[in-house]
C-alpha positions in Angstrom: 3.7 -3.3 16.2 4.1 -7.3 17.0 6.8 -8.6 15.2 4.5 -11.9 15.4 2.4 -10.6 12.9 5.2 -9.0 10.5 7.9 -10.9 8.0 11.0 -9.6 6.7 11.9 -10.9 2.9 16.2 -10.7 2.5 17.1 -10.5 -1.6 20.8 -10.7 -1.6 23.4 -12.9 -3.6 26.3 -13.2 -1.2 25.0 -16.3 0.8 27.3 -15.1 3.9 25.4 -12.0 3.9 22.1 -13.7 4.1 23.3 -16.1 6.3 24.2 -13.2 8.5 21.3 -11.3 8.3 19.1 -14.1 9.2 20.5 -15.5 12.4 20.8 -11.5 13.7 17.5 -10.7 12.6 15.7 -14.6 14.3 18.2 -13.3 17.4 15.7 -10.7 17.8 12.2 -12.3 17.1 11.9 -11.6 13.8 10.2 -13.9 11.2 12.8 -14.1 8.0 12.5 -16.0 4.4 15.7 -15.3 2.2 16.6 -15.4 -1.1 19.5 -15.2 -3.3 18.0 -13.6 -6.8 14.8 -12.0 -7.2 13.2 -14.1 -9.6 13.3 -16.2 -6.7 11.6 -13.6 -4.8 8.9 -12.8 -7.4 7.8 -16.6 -7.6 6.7 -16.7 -4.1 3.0 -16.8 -3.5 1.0 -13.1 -2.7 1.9 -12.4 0.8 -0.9 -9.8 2.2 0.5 -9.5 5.4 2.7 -6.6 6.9 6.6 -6.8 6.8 9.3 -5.3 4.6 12.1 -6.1 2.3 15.8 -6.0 2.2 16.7 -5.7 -1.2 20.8 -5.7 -2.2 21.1 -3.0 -4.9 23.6 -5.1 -6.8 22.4 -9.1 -7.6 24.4 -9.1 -11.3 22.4 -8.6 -14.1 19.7 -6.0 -13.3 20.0 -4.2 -10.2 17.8 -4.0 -7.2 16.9 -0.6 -8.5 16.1 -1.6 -12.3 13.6 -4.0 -10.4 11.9 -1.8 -7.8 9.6 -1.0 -9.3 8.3 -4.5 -10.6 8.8 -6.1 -6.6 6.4 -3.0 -5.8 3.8 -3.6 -7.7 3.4 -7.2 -6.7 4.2 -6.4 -3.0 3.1 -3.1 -2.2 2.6 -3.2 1.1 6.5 -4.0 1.7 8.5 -1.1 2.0 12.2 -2.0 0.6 15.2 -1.2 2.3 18.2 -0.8 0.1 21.4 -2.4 1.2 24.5 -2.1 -0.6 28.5 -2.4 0.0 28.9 0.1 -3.4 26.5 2.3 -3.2 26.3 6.2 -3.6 24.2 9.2 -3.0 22.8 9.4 -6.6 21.8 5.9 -6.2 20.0 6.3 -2.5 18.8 9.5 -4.2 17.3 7.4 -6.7 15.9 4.8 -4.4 14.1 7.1 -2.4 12.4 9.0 -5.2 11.0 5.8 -6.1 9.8 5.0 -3.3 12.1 3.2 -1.3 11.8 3.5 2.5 15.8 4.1 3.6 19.0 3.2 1.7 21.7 1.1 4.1 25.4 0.5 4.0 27.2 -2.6 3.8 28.3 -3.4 6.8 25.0 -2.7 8.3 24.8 -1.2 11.8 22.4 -3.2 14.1 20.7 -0.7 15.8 20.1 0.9 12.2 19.0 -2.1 10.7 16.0 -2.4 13.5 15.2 1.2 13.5 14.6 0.9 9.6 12.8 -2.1 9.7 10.7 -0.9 12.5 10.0 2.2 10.5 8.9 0.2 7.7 6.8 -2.6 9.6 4.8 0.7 11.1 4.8 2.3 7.1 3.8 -1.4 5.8 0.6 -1.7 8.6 -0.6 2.0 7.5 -0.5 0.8 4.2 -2.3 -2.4 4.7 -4.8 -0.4 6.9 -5.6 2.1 4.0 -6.1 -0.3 1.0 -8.3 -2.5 3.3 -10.6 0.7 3.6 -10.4 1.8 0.1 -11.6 -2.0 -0.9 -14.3 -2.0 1.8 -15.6 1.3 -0.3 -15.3 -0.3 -3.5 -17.8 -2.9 -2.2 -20.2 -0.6 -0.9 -19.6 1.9 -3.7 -20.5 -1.3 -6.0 -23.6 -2.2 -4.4 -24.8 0.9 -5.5 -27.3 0.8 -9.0 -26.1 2.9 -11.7 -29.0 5.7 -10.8 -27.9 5.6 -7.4 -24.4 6.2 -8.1 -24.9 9.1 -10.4 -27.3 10.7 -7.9 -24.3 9.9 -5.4 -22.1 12.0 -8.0 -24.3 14.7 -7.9 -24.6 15.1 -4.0 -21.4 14.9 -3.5 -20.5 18.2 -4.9 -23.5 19.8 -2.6 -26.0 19.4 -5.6 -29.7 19.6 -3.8 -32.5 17.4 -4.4 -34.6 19.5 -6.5 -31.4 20.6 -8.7 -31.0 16.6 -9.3 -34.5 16.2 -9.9 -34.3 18.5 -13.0 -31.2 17.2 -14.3 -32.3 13.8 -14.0 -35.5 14.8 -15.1 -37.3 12.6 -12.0 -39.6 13.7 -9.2 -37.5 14.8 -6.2 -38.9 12.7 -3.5 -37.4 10.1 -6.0 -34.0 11.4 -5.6 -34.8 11.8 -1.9 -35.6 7.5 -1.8 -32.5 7.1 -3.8 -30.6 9.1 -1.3 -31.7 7.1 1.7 -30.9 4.0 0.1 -27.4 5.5 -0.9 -26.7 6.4 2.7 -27.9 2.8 4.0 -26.0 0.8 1.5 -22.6 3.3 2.3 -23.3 3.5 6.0 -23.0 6.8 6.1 -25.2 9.8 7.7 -23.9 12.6 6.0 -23.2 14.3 2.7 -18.9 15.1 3.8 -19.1 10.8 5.1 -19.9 10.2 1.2 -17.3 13.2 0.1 -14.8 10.9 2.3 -15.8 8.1 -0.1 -15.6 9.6 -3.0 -12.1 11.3 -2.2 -10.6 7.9 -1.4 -11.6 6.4 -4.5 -11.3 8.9 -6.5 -14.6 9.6 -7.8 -15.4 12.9 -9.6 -18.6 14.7 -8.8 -21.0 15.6 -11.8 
């Protein structure tokens, strides 16, 4: 994808290292911020956009890895990369598990670095992709009224209208206008279109 519309964020405490990684990294097009501590990091505004993170493992104090999961949270469209001049295979064992996208030695080879980052700017666009869908079908799924979206429950486990009907205790051309108004407000013309919904925001039929 266009590097244009990615950023890469550098967390490491050896200002030569940063320094290093930054002019390599601008060498090639890339857009770069850097900082020395992650509390630094953490007090930057929400970035939305796609990119990644270099994270060293070791910044004294807590580790890159102690914090994970916290930079994750606020940021989890960012895949980390792990970079480290002490590391071992526990420790890029560890990183992976929790989530981390690839686990680099110190000194980084070039053509690894790019391939990694590449990898995550690709894994960081998915990402965005897939949480912009699931919030466009929060917004529909909240436009729904609460009969709607317990009739939407019950279709979505194959329920018919005239089964809804009696458990609702309503007339079933009822449940047939509160379908068609389901189906309008989700844009969708079928019953596996709503299953789709449901699966991706984890909605349980009844």
């Amino acid at each position: 994808m266009d590097k244009a519309d990615c950023k890469i964020f550098i967390i490491d405490d050896e200002e030569e290292i940063l320094q290093g990684l930054l002019l390599l990294l601008n060498s090639y097009g890339y857009k770069v911020e850097i900082f020395q501590n992650i509390d630094q990091f953490l007090e930057t505004e929400d970035y939305k956009g796609a990119g990644c993170i270099l994270l060293d493992v070791f910044l004294g104090g807590k580790t890159g890895l102690e914090l994970q999961e916290v930079i994750e949270t606020k940021f989890d469209s960012l895949p980390i990369i792990f970079i480290t001049g002490q590391g071992n295979i526990p420790m890029s064992v560890e990183a992976m598990k929790k989530g981390a996208l690839n686990f680099l030695q110190k000194p980084i080879d070039d053509k690894e670095l790019l391939s990694a980052i590449d990898e995550a700017f690709n894994r960081s666009n998915a990402l965005i992709i897939k949480q912009n869908e699931i919030d466009k079908f929060k917004s529909l799924v909240n436009s729904l009224t609460a009969r709607e979206y317990e009739i939407f429950r019950y279709v979505i486990t194959g329920t018919l209208n005239k089964q809804i009907a009696f458990e609702l205790g309503i007339a079933e051309h009822t449940v047939k206008n509160h379908r068609l108004s389901i189906t309008e407000k989700l844009g969708v013309k079928s019953v596996p279109e709503m299953i789709y919904i449901a699966d991706k925001l984890s909605i349980k039929g009844i």
